[in-house]
DRENMI-437009 format. One record per residue (C-alpha): residue in one letter; x, y, z. Coordinates in pm, whole numbers, plus 32768, in hexadecimal, padded with zeros to 4 digits. Layout:
N
AXYZ;...
***
This chain:
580
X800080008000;X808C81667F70;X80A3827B808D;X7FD983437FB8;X7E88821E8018;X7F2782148189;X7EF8839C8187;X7D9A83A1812E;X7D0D823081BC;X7D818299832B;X7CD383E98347;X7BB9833D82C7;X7BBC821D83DD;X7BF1833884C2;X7AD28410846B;X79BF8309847A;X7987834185E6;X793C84AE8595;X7872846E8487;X7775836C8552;X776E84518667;X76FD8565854D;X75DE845D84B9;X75A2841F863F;X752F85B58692;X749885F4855E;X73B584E085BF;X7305856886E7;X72A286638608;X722187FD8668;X71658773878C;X72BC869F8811;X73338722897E;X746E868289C0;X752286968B05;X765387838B31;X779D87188AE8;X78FC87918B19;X79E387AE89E0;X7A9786908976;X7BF4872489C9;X7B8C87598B1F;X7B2685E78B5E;X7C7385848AFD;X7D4586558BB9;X7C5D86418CFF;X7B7A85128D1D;X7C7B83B38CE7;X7D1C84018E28;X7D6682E88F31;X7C0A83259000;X7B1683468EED;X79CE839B8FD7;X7AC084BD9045;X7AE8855C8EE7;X796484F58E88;X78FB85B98FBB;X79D386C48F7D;X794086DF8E0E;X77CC86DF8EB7;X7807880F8F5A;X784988C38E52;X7762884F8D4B;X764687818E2B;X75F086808EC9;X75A985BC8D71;X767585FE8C74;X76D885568B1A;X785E850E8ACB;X78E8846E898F;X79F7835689AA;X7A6F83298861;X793C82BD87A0;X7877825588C7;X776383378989;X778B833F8AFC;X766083C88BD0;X770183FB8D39;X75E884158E2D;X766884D58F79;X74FD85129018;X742B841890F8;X72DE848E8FFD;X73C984568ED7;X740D82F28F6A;X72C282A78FC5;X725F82EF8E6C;X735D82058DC6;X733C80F48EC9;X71A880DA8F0C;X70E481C18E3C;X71A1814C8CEC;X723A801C8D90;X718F7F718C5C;X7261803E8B7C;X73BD80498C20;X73B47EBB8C6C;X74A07E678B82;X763C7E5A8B99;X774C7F048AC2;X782B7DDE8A00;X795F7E368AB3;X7A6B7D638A05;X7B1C7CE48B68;X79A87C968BFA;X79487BD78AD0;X7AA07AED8AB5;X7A9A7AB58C24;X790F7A4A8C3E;X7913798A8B0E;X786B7A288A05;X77827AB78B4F;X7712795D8BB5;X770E7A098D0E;X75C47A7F8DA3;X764F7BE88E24;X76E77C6B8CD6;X76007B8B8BBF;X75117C5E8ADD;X73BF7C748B3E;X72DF7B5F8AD4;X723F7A228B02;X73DF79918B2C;X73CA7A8F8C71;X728F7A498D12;X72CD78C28D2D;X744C791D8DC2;X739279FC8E94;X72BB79098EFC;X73B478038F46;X74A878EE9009;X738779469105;X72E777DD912A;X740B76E690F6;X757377B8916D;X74DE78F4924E;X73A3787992F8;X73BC789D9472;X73D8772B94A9;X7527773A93E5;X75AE7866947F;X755377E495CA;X760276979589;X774F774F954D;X772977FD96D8;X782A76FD9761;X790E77989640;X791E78E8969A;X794178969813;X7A8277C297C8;X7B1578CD971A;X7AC379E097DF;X7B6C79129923;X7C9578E49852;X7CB27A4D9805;X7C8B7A9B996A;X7D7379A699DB;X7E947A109900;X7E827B90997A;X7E747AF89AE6;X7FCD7A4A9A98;X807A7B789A13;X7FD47C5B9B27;X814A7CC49B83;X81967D099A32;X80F27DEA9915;X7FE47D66985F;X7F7E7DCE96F4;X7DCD7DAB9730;X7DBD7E2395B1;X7E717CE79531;X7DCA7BF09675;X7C6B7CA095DA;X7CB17C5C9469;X7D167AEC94C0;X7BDA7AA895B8;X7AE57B179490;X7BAD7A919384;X7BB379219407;X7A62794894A2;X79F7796C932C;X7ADD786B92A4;X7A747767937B;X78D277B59344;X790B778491D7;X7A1E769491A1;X7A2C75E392D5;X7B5A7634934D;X7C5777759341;X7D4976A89291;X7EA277539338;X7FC776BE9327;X7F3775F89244;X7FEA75D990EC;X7F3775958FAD;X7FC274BF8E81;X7FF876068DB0;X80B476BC8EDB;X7FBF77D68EB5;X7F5778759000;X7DCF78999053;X7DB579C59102;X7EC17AAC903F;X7DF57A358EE4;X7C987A988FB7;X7D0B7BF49019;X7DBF7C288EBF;X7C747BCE8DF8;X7BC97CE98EED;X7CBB7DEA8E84;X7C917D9D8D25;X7B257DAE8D4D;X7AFC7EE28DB9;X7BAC7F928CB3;X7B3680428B8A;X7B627F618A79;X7BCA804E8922;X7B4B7F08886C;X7A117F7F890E;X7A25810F88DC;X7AB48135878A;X79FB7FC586C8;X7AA0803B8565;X7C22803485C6;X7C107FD18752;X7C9F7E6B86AD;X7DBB7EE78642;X7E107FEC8742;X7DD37ED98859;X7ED27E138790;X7FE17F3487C5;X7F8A7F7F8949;X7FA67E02899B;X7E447E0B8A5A;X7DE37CEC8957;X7F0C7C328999;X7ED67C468B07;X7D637C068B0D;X7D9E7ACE8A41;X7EDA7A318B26;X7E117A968C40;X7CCF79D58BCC;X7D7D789D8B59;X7E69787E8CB6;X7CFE78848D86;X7C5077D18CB6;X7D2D768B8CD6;X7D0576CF8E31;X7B9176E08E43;X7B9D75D08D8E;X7C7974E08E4D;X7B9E75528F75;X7A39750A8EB5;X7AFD73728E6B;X7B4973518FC1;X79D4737E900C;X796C729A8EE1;X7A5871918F7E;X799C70609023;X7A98700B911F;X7A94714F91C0;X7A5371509302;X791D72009385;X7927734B9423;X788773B79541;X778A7497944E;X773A74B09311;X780375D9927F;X77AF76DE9158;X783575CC9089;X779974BA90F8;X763A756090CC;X76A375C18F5D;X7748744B8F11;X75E673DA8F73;X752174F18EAA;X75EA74718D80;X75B173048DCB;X742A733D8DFA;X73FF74638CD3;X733B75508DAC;X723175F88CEB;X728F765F8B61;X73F976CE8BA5;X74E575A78B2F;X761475C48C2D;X775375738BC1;X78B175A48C7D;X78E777138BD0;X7786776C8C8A;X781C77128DDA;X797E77C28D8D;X78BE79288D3C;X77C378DA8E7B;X790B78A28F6B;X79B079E78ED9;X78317A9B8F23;X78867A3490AF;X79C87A6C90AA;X79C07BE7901B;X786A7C5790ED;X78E87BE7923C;X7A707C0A926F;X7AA77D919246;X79807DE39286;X797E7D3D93E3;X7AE87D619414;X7ADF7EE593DC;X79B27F4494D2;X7A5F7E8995EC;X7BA77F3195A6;X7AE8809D95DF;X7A26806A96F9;X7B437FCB97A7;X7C0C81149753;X7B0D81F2978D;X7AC4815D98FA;X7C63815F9941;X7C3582EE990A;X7AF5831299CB;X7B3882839B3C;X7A1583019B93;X7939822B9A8E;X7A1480E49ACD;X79AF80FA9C45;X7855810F9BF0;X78667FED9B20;X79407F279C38;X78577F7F9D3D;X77387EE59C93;X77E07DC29BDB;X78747D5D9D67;X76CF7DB89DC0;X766F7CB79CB9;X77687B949CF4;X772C7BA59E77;X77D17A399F1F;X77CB79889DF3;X791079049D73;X78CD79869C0D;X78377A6E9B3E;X770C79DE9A5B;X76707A379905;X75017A4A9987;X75937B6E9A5A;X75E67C3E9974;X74567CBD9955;X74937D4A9AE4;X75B87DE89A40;X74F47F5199F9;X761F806D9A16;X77257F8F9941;X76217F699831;X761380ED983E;X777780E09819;X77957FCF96F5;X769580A49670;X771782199684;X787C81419616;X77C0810294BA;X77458249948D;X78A182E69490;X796181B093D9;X7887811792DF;X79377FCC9274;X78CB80349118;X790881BC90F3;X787B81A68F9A;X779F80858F2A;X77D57FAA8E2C;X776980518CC5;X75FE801A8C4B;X7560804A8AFF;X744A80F88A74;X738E800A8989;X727B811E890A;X724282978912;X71BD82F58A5F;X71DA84648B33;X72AB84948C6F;X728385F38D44;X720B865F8C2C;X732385FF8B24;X72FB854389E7;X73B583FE8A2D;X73CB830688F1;X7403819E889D;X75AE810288C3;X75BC821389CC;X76C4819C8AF7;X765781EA8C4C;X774082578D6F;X76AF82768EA7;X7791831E8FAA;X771D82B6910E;X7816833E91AF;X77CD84A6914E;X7665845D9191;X76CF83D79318;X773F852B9377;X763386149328;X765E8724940B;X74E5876F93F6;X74A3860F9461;X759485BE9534;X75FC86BD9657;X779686DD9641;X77AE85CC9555;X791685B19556;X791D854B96AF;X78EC83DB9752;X77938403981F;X76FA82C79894;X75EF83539947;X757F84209807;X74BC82D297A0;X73C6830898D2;X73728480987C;X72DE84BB9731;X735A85E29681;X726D86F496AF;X72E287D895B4;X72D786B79491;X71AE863B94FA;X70EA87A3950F;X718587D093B6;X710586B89323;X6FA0873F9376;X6FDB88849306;X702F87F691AB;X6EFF873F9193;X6E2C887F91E4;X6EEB894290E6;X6EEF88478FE1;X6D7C88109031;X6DA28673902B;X6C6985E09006;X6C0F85759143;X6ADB859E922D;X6BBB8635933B;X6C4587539249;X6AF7876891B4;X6A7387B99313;X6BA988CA933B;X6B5089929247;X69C6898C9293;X69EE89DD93DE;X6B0E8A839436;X6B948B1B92FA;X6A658B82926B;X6AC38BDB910C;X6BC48CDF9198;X6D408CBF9117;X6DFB8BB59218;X6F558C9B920B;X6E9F8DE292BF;X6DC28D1993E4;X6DBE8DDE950A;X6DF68CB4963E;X6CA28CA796EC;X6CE78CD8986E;X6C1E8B8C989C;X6CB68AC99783;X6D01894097F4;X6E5A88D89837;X6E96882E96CF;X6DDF89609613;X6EC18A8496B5;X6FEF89AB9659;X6F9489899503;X6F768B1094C8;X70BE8B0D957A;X71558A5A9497;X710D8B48935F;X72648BF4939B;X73198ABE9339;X725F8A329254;X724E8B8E917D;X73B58B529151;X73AA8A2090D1;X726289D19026;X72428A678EB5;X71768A4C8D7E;X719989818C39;X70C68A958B41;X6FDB89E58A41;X6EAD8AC789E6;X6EAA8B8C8B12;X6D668B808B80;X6DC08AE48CC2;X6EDB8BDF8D2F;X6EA58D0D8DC3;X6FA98E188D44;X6FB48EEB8E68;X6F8A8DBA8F81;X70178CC68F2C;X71938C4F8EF5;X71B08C3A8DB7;X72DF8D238D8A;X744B8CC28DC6;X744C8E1C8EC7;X73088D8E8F75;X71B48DF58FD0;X71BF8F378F39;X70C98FDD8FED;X71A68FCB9121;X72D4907D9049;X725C919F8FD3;X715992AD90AC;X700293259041;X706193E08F4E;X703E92B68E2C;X6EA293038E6A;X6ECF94358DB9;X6FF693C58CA3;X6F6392958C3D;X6E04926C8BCE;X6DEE910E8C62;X6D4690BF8D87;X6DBC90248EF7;X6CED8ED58E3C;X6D838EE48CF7;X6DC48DA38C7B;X6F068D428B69;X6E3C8D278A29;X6E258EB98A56;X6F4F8EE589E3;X6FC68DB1890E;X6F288DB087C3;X6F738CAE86E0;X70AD8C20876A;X71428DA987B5;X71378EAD88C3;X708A8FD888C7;X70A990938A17;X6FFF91C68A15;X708B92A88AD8;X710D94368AEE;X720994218BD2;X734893CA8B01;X73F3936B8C5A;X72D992768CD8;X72DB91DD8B4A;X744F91B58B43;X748791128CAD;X735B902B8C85;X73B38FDC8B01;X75258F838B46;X74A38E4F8C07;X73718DCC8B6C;X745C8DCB89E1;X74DE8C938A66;X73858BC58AE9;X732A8B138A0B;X71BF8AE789A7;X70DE89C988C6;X6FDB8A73889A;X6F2988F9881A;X6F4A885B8991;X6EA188D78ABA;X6F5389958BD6;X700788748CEC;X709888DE8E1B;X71BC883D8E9E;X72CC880B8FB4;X740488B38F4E;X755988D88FDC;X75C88A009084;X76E78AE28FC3;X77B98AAC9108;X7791891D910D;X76F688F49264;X759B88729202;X750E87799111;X73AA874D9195;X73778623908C;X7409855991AD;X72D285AA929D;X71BC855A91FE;X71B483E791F6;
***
């Protein structure tokens, strides 16, 4: 090939991600909303960092708690905001069911023979089915009690030996859940145990983890990923990783198919799927590369996950004395005379459930969830969302709401027992001002509203508890509520907060009565006609001041006004998270 084809085929390749992202826009057509994004150039230089939730969050701020970014030829909708979430995950739960191909997830589950990571379908129902009645049902986890006992006395007896000596509880953790898991699924931990390929178990587990939870560029850029992968050496890795652990599984999956082995005590993760393939169980037909991608399922939902949590709240009660006495006290309360501790006590075990608890809030195992995919077009806060769409959702950002969570940055137990008044008020004030459709905000603005505008209510002297709270709560939530303009019929230019400045009327003194010819009521459809603005007023200093903010709101003037949550220019609030 001449360098004259090289110089043309290449920019081609390159530009094909540009040009379906092009078709992509054009096809949401003059009524398409999308969410706001940050340049290109920006992502780059900001966002692959080593704590990804970290740079997500730090891209919310600025342009919201959803917001759209483009990862070579892939759309990424991160999702920052508890509503935003609780759109994705249960109102459209039917649409964002489905899984990314992520090239490391799909070589490591066999083709997705898994149950966590399969696409959605008949295929995921009956693994879903199996997983809860056959491997997770409360008989089996029961049966594996004697399991987690042993290893928990072993753990406790090694840091008793070295008591004198300096013991590393972050490695003693990571072993405790690591064989815990091991021995559930396989039967036993199999250390120090050496396989006919030399490979070792657990350095192939964590390995395929890491791999896992990259970004494949197989899976961002689908035109040339193949060959770039080829240059990085992420294909050569995957691949040397996949065939070292899958001789292992293997071997392990023979020694259960082996007659003359000896039976266990229980009947292990293994065991149950052995059988399953033995019997055929409903219209899956198992075979060993079914068992393989289930084991991997176990092995990567459990071990960090459980591993990690443990690790925090055992640091985080090391730097609170205070909070590791309570906890103390009333394990010591619990345990009384009795020579050990039990499992069935752990329900009498309120304050270190509060602590477990706040422990999760502040160190999600998973900062940022596993991708999703949008399968059809469907609306989130408001945004035009459409179909090969990846989904991000940042928990992490979303755990330390400052609205919702008082000093959220700080380890506080006892916050679980004390609701948060100010996100909970909130979350009512949203639904008057959004007027849900309920019978309780129906019965606001009959009787206590009474067609007058919610922003300028005096407080009645005798106003109930909940009711004077509410009104209280206007102050806030005018900074951070804000309207999406369609027609304007439902926005009231003066009132409402429409503007990027705010409610107007509170910027500017009487004097608009008499250089503007709209009244205190007017509503936005007075002065948009036919997509543009036409603010009539005589004072060239009121035009100018208001004008140089509403150029940039953008109005469709085919949808009908929404009102929405919005975060503050500062970054402190994203009231998304309250309602819920």
């Amino acid at each position: 090939m001449d360098l004259y084809t090289l110089c043309v085929w290449i920019p081609s390749l390159l530009l094909l991600p540009l040009i379906s992202q092009f078709i992509r826009n054009k096809r949401g057509g003059i009524r398409s909303r999308p969410p706001p994004s940050p340049s290109r150039l920006y992502i780059k230089s900001r966002m692959f960092g080593s704590l990804l939730y970290r740079s997500l969050t730090q891209l919310s701020k600025k342009h919201g708690p959803v917001m759209l970014l483009q990862l070579g030829s892939v759309p990424v909708l991160v999702v920052s905001s508890a509503e935003g979430a609780r759109e994705v995950l249960k109102t459209h739960d039917h649409v964002f069911c489905n899984r990314p191909v992520l090239e490391g997830f799909r070589k490591h589950l066999y083709n997705f023979k898994d149950v966590a990571l399969s696409p959605y379908g008949e295929y995921w129902r009956q693994m879903r089915k199996i997983c809860v009645l056959e491997l997770l049902s409360a008989k089996n986890v029961h049966s594996f009690r004697f399991v987690r006992v042993q290893e928990v006395e072993n753990m406790i007896k090694s840091i008793s030996l070295a008591s004198s000596c300096v013991a590393n509880l972050n490695e003693k953790l990571n072993l405790l859940v690591h064989t815990v898991i091991l021995r559930i699924s396989l039967g036993t931990s199999y250390e120090g145990i050496e396989f006919e390929s030399g490979g070792n178990l657990s350095e192939l587990l964590h390995g395929a983890i890491a791999m896992m939870g990259t970004f494949s560029v197989l899976s961002l850029y689908p035109y040339i990923g193949r060959v770039i992968s080829l240059f990085t050496g992420l294909q050569q890795k995957l691949d040397k990783n996949l065939n070292e652990l899958g001789v292992l599984l293997q071997q392990v999956v023979d020694e259960h198919s082996d007659p003359d082995k000896q039976i266990g005590e229980y009947e292990d993760i293994v065991d149950v799927l052995r059988r399953l393939e033995k019997e055929q169980f409903g219209e899956i037909r198992f075979t060993k590369d079914h068992i393989k991608a289930i084991l991997m399922d176990m092995y990567l939902a459990s071990s960090d996950t459980s591993s990690v949590i443990l690790v925090w709240t055992m640091s985080e009660l090391v730097k609170n004395p205070r909070t590791m006495k309570k906890v103390q006290e009333e394990v010591r309360c619990c345990v009384g005379k009795k020579e050990k501790f039990d499992e069935k006590d752990l329900d009498q075990l309120h304050y270190l459930k509060m602590v477990i608890k706040e422990s999760l809030r502040i160190y999600p195992p998973g900062s940022v969830l596993i991708p999703r995919e949008c399968m059809s077009h469907c609306i989130i806060n408001g945004y035009d969302i459409y179909p090969n769409t990846w989904v991000l959702i940042n928990i992490w950002a979303i755990a330390r709401d400052p609205v919702s969570w008082k000093n959220p940055e700080e380890f506080l137990p006892e916050r679980d027992i004390s609701v948060s008044n100010d996100a909970a008020i909130l979350k009512h004030s949203w639904k008057v001002i959004s007027h849900k459709n309920s019978l309780w905000v129906d019965w606001i603005y009959k009787n206590l509203i009474k067609k007058r505008n919610f922003w300028y209510l005096k407080i009645p002297q005798d106003a109930s508890w909940s009711w004077r709270k509410i009104l209280q709560s206007r102050d806030i939530a005018a900074g951070i509520v804000s309207h999406l303009l369609g027609n304007g019929k439902d926005t009231k230019f003066w009132l409402d907060p429409w503007h990027p400045m705010g409610i107007l009327k509170n910027l500017f003194d009487q004097s608009f009565k008499y250089d503007s010819t709209l009244h205190l009521n007017a509503t936005m459809d007075n002065v948009i006609t036919n997509g543009e603005w036409v603010i009539p007023f005589n004072s060239e200093f009121l035009l100018s001041e208001i004008w140089e903010g509403a150029k940039h709101v953008k109005i469709d003037v085919y949808a009908p006004d929404e009102i929405i949550w919005s975060i503050s220019s500062n970054g402190a609030y994203d009231m998304q998270q309250t309602y819920e």
